[in-house]
N, C-alpha and C positions, 0 to 999 in steps of 0.2 A: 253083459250089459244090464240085464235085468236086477243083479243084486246088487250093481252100483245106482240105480233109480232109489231103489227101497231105502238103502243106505240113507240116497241123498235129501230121502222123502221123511227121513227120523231125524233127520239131524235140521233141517228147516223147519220142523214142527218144536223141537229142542229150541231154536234160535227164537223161530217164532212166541214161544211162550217165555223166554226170558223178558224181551222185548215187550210182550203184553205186562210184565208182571213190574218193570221197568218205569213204564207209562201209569199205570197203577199207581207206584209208591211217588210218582212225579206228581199226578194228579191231589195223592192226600199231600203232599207238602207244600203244595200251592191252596189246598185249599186251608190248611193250619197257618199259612204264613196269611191269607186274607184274614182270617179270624183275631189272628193276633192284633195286625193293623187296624181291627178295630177296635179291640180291649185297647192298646197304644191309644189311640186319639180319644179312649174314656176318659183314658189314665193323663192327657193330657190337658185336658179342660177344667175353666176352673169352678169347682164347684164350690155351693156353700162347706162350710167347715164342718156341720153337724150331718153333712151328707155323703162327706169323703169318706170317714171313715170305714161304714159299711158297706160303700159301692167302690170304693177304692181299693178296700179291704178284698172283697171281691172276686174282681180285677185282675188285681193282684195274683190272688191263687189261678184265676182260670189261667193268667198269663201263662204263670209256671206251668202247669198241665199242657197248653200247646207246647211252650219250649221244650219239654220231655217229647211229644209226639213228633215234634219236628225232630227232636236229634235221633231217636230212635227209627224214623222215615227215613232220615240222610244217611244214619248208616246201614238200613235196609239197601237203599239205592246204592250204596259203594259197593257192597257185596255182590247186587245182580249185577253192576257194570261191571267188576271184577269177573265175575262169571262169563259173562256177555265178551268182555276181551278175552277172554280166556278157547274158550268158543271157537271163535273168530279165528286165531293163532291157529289152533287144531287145524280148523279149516285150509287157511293157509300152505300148514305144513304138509297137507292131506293130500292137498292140489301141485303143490310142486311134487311132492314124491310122482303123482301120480304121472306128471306130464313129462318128469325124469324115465319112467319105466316106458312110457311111451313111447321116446325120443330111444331108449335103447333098443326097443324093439324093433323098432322101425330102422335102424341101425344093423342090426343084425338081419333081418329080412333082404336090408340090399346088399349083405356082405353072402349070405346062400344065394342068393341070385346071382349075384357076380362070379360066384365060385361054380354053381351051375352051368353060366355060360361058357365058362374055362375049357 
């Protein structure tokens, strides 16, 4: 029992830090997608003509620069969810095995008992 604790003590610290790292790339991508929204409502006012060009100009580039950070976060975060399901399945597969070998144990325990009582 002890070495299935430890086990389960690594792999919830595992889950655990996807999860934080998860929340993390959520957090820059919300805050890139704020920023954008604002460079957007720069870009969409109307200014004078001899003042677009250098603040537009601008803009313009920061735009681009979130839109790289945001695609680069998004496919951060695909990766850790991929991870994260990935994980999880493990988990899954770990748990029913385990509670198959259990179910046969305990099976076999009442088939020596029964043969016992014979």
């Amino acid at each position: 029992m002890a070495g299935q604790q430890q086990t389960s003590s690594r792999g919830d610290t595992s889950l655990e830090q996807t999860l934080e790292k998860t929340e993390a790339v959520a957090a820059d991508v919300q805050r890139a997608s704020d920023n954008l929204a604002i460079v957007n409502t720069v870009l969409e006012q109307g200014l004078p003509e001899e003042v677009q060009v250098g603040d537009v100009a601008q803009a313009i580039e920061h735009t681009s620069q979130l839109e790289e950070k945001l695609a680069k976060s998004a496919e951060t975060l695909a990766e850790v969810n991929a991870a994260l399901s990935e994980e999880i399945e493990k988990r899954l597969e770990a748990t029913a095995e385990r509670d198959e070998s259990q179910a046969q144990a305990e099976e076999l325990k009442a088939r020596i008992r029964a043969g016992a009582s014979d």
